[in-house]
C-alpha positions as CSV (number, residue, x, y, z in Angstrom):
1,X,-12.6,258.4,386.6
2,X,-16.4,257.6,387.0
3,X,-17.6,261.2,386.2
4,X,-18.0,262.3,382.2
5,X,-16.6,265.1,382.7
6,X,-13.3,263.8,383.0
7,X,-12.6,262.8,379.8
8,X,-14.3,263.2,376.2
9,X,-13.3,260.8,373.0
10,X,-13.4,261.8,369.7
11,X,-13.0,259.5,367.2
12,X,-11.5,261.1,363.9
13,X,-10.4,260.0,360.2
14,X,-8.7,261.9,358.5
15,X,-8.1,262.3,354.5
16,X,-5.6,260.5,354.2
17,X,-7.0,257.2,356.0
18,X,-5.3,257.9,359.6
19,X,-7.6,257.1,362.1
20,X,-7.4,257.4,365.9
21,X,-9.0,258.5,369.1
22,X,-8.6,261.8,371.3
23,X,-9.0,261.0,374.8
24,X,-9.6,265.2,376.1
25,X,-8.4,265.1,379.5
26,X,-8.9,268.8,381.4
27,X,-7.1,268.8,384.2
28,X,-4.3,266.3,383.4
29,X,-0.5,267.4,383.5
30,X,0.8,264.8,381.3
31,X,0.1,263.3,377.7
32,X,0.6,259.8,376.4
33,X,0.1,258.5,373.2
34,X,0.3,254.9,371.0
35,X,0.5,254.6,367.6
36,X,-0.1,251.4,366.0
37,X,0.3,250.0,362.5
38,X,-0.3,246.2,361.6
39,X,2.6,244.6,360.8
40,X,3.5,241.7,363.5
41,X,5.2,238.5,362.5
42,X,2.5,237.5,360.5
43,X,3.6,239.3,357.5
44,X,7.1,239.0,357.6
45,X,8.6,236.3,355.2
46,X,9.1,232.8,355.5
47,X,12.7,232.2,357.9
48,X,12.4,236.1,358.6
49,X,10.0,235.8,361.9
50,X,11.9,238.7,363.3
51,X,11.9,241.0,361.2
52,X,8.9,243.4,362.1
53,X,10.9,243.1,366.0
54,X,13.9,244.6,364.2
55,X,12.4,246.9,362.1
56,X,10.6,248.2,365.6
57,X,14.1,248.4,367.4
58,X,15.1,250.9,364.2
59,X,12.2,253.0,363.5
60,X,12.7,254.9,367.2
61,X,16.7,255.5,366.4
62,X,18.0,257.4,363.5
63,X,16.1,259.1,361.3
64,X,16.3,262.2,359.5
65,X,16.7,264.7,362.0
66,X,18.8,263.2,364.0
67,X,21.8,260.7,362.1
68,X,22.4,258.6,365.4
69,X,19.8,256.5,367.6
70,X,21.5,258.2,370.7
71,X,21.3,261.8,370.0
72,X,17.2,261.1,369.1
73,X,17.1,259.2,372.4
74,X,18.7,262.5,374.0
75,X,16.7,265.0,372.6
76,X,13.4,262.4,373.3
77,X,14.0,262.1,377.2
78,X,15.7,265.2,378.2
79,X,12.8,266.8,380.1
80,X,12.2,263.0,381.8
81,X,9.8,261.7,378.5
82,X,9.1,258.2,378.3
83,X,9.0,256.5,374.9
84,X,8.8,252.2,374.1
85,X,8.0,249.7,370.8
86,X,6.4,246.5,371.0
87,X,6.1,244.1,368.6
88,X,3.4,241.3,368.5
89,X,2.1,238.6,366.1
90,X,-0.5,241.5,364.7
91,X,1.1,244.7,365.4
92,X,4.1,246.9,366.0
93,X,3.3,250.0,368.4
94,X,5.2,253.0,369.5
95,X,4.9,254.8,372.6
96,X,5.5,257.8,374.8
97,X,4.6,259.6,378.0
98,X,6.0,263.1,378.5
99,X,5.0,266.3,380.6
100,X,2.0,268.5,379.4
101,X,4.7,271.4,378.5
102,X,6.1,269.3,375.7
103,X,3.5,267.7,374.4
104,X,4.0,269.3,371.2
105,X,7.2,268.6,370.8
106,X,7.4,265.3,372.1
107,X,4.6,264.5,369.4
108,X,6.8,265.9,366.6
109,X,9.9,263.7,367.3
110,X,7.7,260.4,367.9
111,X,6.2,261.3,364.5
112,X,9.3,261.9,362.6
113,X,11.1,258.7,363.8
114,X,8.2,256.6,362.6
115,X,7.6,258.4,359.4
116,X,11.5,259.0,358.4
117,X,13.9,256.3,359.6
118,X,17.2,255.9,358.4
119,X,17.6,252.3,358.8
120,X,21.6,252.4,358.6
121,X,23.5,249.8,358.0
122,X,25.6,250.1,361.4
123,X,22.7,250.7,363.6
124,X,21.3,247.5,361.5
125,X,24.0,245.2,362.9
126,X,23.8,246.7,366.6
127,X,19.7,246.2,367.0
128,X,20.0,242.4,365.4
129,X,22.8,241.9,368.4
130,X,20.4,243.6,370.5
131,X,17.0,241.3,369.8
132,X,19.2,238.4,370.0
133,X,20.2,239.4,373.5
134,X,16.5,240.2,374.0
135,X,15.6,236.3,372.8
136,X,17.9,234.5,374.4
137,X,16.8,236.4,377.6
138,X,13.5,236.0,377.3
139,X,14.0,231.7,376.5
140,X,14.8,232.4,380.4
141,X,11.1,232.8,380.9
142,X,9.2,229.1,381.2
143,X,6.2,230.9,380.9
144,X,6.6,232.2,377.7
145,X,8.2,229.5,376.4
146,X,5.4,227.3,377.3
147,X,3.0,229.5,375.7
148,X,4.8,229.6,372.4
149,X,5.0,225.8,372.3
150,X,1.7,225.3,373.3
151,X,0.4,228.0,370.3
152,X,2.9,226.0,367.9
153,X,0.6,222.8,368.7
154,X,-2.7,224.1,368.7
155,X,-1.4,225.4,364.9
156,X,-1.5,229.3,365.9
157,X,1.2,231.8,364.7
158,X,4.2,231.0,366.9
159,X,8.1,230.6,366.6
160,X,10.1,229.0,370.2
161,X,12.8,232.0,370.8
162,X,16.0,229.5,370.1
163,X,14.7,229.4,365.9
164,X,13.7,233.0,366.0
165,X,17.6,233.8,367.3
166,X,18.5,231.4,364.6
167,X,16.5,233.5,362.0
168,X,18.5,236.4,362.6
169,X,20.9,236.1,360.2
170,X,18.8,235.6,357.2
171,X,17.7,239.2,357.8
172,X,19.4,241.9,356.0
173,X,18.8,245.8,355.8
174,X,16.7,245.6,352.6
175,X,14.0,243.1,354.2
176,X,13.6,246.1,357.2
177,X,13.2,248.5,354.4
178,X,10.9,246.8,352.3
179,X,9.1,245.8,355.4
180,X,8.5,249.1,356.6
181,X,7.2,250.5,353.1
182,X,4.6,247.4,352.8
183,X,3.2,248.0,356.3
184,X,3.8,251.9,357.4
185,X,1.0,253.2,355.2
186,X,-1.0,255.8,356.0
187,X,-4.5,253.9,356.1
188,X,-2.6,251.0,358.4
189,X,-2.2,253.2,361.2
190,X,-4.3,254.0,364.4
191,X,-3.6,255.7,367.5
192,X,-4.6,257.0,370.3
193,X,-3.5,260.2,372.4
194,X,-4.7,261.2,375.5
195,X,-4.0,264.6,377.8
196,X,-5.1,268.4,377.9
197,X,-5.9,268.0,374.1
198,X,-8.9,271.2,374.3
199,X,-7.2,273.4,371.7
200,X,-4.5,271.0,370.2
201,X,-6.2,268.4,368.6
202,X,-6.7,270.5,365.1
203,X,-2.6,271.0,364.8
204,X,-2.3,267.0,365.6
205,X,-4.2,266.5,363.2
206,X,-2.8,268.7,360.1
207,X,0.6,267.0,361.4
208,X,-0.7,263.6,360.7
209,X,-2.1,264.7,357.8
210,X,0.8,265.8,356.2
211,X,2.7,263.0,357.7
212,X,5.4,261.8,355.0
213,X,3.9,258.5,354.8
214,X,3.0,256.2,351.8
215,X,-0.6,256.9,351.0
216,X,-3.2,253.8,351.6
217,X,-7.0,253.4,352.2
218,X,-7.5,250.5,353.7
219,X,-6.4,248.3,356.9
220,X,-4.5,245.7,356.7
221,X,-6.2,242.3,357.4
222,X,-5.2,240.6,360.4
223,X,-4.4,236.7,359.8
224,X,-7.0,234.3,359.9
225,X,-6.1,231.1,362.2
226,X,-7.9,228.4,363.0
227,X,-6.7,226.3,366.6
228,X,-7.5,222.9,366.3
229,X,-6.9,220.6,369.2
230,X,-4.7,218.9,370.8
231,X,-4.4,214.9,370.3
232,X,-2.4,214.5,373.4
233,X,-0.7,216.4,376.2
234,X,2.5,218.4,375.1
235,X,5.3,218.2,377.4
236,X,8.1,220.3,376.7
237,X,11.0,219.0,378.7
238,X,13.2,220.5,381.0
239,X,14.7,219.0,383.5
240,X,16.4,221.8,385.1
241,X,12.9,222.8,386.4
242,X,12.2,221.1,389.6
243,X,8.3,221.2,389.4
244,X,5.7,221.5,386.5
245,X,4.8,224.8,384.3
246,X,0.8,223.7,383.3
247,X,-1.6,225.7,381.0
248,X,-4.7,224.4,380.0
249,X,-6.6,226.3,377.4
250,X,-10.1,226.0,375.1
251,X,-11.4,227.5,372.5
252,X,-14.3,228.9,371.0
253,X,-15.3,229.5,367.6
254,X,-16.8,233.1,367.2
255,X,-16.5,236.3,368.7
256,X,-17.9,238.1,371.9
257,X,-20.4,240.9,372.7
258,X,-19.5,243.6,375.2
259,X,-22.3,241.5,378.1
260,X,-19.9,238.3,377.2
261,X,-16.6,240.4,377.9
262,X,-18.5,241.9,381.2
263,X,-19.4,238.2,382.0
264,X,-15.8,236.8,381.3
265,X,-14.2,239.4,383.8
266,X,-16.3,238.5,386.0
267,X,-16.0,234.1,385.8
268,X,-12.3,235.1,386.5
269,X,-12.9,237.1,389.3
270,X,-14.8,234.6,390.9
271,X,-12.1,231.6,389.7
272,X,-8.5,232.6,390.0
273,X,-8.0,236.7,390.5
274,X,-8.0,236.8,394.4
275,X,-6.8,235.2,397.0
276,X,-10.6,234.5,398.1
277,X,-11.4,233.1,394.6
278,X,-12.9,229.5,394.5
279,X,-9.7,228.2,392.8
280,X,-6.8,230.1,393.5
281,X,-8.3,230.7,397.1
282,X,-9.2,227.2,398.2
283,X,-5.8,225.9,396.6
284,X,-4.1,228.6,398.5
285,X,-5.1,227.8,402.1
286,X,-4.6,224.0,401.3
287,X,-1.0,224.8,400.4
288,X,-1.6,223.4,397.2
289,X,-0.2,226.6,394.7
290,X,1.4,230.1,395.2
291,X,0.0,231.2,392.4
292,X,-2.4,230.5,389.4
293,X,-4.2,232.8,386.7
294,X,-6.7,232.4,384.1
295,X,-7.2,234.7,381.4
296,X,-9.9,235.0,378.1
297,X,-8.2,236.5,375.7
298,X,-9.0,236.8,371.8
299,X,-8.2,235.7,368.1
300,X,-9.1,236.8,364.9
301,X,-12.6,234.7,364.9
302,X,-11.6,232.8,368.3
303,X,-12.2,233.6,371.7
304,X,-9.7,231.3,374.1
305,X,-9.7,230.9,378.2
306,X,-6.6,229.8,379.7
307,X,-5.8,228.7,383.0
308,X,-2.1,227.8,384.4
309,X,0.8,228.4,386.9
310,X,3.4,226.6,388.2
311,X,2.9,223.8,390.9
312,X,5.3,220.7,392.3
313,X,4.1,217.3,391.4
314,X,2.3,215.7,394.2
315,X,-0.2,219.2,394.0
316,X,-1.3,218.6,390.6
317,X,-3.9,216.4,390.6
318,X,-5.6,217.7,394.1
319,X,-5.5,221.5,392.6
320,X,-6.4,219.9,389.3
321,X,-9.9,218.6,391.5
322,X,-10.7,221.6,392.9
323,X,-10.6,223.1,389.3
324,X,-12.9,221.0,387.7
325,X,-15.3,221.0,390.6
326,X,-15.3,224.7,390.5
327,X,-15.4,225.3,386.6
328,X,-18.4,223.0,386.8
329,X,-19.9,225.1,389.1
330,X,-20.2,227.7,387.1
331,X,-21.5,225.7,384.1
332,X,-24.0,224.7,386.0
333,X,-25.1,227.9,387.2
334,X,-24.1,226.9,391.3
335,X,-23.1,230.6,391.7
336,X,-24.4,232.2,395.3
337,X,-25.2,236.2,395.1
338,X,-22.3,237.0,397.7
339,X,-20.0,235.4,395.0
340,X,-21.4,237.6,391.9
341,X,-21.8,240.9,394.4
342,X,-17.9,240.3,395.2
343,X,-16.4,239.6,391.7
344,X,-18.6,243.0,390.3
345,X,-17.4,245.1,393.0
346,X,-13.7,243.8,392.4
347,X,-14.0,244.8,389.1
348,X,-15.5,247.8,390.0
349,X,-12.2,248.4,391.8
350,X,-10.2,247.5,389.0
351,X,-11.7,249.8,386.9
352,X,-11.2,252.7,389.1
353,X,-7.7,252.0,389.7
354,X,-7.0,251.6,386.1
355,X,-8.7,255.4,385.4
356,X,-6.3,257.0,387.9
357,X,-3.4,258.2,385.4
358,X,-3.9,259.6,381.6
359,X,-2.0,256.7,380.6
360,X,-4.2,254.1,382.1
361,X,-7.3,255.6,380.3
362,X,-5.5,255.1,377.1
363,X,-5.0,251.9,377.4
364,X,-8.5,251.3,378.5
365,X,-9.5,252.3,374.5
366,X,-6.0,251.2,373.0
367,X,-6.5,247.2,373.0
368,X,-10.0,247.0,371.4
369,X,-9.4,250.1,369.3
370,X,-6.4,248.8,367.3
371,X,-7.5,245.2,367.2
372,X,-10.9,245.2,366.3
373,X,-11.3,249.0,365.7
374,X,-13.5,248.9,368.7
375,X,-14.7,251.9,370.4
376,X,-15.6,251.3,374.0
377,X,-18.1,253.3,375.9
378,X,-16.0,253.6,378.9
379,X,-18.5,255.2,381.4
380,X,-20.8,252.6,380.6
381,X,-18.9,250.0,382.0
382,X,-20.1,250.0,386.3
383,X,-23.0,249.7,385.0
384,X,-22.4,247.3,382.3
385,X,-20.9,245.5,385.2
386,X,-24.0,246.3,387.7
387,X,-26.4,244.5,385.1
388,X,-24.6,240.8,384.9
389,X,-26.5,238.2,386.1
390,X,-25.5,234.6,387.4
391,X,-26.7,233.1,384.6
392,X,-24.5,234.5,381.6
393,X,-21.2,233.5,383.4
394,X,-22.9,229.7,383.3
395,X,-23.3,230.8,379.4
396,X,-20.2,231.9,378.6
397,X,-18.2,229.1,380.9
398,X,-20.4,226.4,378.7
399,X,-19.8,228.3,375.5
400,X,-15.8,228.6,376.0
401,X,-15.9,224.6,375.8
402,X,-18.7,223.8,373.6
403,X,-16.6,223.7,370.6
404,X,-14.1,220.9,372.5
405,X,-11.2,222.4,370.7
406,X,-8.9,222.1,373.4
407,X,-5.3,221.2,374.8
408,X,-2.7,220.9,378.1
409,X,0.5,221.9,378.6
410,X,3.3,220.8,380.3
411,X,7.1,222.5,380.9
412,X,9.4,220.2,383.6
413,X,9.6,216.7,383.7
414,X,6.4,214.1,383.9
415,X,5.8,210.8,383.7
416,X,3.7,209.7,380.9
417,X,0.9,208.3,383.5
418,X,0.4,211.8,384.9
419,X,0.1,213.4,382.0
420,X,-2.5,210.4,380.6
421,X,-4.2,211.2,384.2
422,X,-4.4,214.5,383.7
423,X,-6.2,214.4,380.5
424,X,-8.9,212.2,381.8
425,X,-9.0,214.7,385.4
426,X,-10.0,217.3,382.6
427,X,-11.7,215.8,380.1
428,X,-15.6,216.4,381.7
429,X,-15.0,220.0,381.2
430,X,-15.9,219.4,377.4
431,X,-18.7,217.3,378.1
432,X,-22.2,219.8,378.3
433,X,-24.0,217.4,381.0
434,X,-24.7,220.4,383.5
435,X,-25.1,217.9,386.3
């Protein structure tokens, strides 16, 4: 969706301290919309990680209106509505997707769960049972469990699944209560709905404003963390896994600009996202990797860039040369103009595709909106895009490791050797001589 007339945003904030965005969509035929209050695992208390995740699994079950989690799920989904939770380190976030013939109704029951949950004792002891098959489930996932390890060492907000399952039981009915009143305030929430919303958006509004919410003003403040890094490679051992999980990752002290995010996309696009990229694309055809990503992603005053995958043994070290060659590259600015013209119309692309349902435009705003309570110009981004030039991807790939706060990962099995090797394959990454 390229043309402004598409879609409108207003941004609104009303008396109470709600604020959100309305994403006007004419023509669409469905709505979707988030609403997002901070209150991740951050907040909860010491040896009760989890309990923001089970608070999350309650507040879309009983509640008022309807005394059992199934009959709400019923009356949700009976004309094919979609509804989710997520929880985070920062946030919990409810969800739904329904037809534009029930919007308004739909939008009444997502608001009465999360304003007026029961939290009953018996639905209590079914959703801990629940998360704890979610954990042990997701400890399936090397991936994951990689990434919370690594987190743990570079001193970021993590818990490894096994000690959040173990956590469980400290947790009683009373924490998810007091929980919820500390955090579902009405000045900690934002959202964001998007659809037909010409006409609506006034009675949205007088809902929320009468919403039967504890009355705040304020935000609350996301946690500050500082990564520090890593005194020598972290292997997390597994010897069920024939080959090697890897994720290397630095980071850099302070935040970035819309031209730094627009430069980012594009330093992947060029690295790892296709199977032409100079990473991902050389490894590829030497038979070195299936796959590989790398990702920017950010903290509360950190920005990070991670690259990882999984790979066997003997392919480390060669994939590991072609990486540093090409991550040089960039720092020094060897960059041809049939490489930038590629990664901007790829991302072009991408942004396109993403534009093609209502729900994908909301998430477009959502990210930036409830993290950092920023308010992308949307249709500004082709030419955002359009106006990049070689020499801020060379900036931002020498920014991202200026700081030399740093680390690599291991999940499988290594010798020490390889792991000392790899260290020293990566270590001139960190070291500004643009040569």
């Amino acid at each position: 969706m390229t043309n402004k007339k598409q879609h409108t945003v207003t941004h609104c904030k009303l008396r109470n301290g709600i604020e959100g965005l309305f994403i006007n969509i004419p023509d669409s035929t469905v709505m979707a919309m988030q609403f997002n209050f901070r209150a991740g695992h951050y907040l909860a208390q010491p040896g009760k990680w989890e309990t923001p995740h089970v608070m999350e699994h309650l507040s879309l079950g009983a509640n008022k209106k309807y005394r059992k989690a199934r009959l709400f799920e019923a009356e949700l989904r009976k004309n094919g509505a979609y509804t989710n939770a997520s929880t985070s380190n920062y946030s919990v976030t409810y969800e739904a997707e329904c037809a534009d013939f029930e919007w308004d109704r739909v939008t009444e029951l997502m608001l009465t769960a999360i304003s007026e949950p029961l939290f009953q004792q018996e639905e209590f002891e079914a959703e801990v049972g629940n998360v704890k098959d979610e954990l042990v489930s997701r400890s399936n996932n090397h991936f994951r469990t990689l990434a919370i390890a690594a987190a743990s060492e570079f001193g970021l907000l993590s818990l490894s699944d096994k000690k959040r399952v173990s956590q469980l039981k400290n947790i009683n009915v009373d924490d998810i209560k007091r929980f919820y009143k500390k955090t579902h305030k009405t000045g900690n929430l934002r959202f964001v709905i998007a659809g037909k919303l010409y006409g609506r958006m006034n009675s949205i509004k007088t809902r929320l404003e009468n919403i039967p919410l504890d009355h705040s003003d304020s935000r609350i403040d996301l946690p500050i963390e500082q990564p520090a890094k890593f005194n020598k490679p972290l292997l997390v051992k597994n010897l069920q896994v024939p080959n090697l999980y890897f994720d290397v990752t630095s980071f850099h002290s302070g935040r970035f600009n819309d031209s730094d995010w627009d430069s980012a996309s594009l330093v992947n696009n060029i690295l790892t996202e296709t199977l032409y990229s100079k990473i991902l694309g050389e490894a590829r055809e030497k038979g070195l990797v299936y796959h590989l990503s790398s990702n920017f992603e950010i903290i509360q005053n950190y920005v990070a860039w991670s690259i990882g995958g999984q790979i066997m043994h003997e392919n480390l070290m060669p994939l590991l040369d072609i990486a540093v060659r090409e991550i040089k590259n960039v720092q020094n600015g060897k960059i041809t103009d049939d490489e930038m013209e590629a990664a901007k119309q790829y991302a072009l692309g991408r942004f396109q595709l993403g534009a093609q349902t209502v729900y994908g435009v909301m998430q477009g705003y959502a990210s930036r909106y409830f993290f950092e309570d920023k308010i992308d110009d949307y249709y500004a981004f082709p030419e955002r895009i359009k106006a990049v030039k070689k020499e801020q991807l060379q900036d931002i790939m020498l920014k991202i490791f200026s700081d030399k706060i740093w680390g690599v990962a291991f999940l499988g099995s290594a010798e020490k050797e390889l792991l000392n090797d790899v260290q020293q394959k990566l270590g001139p990454l960190w070291q500004q001589d643009q040569n």
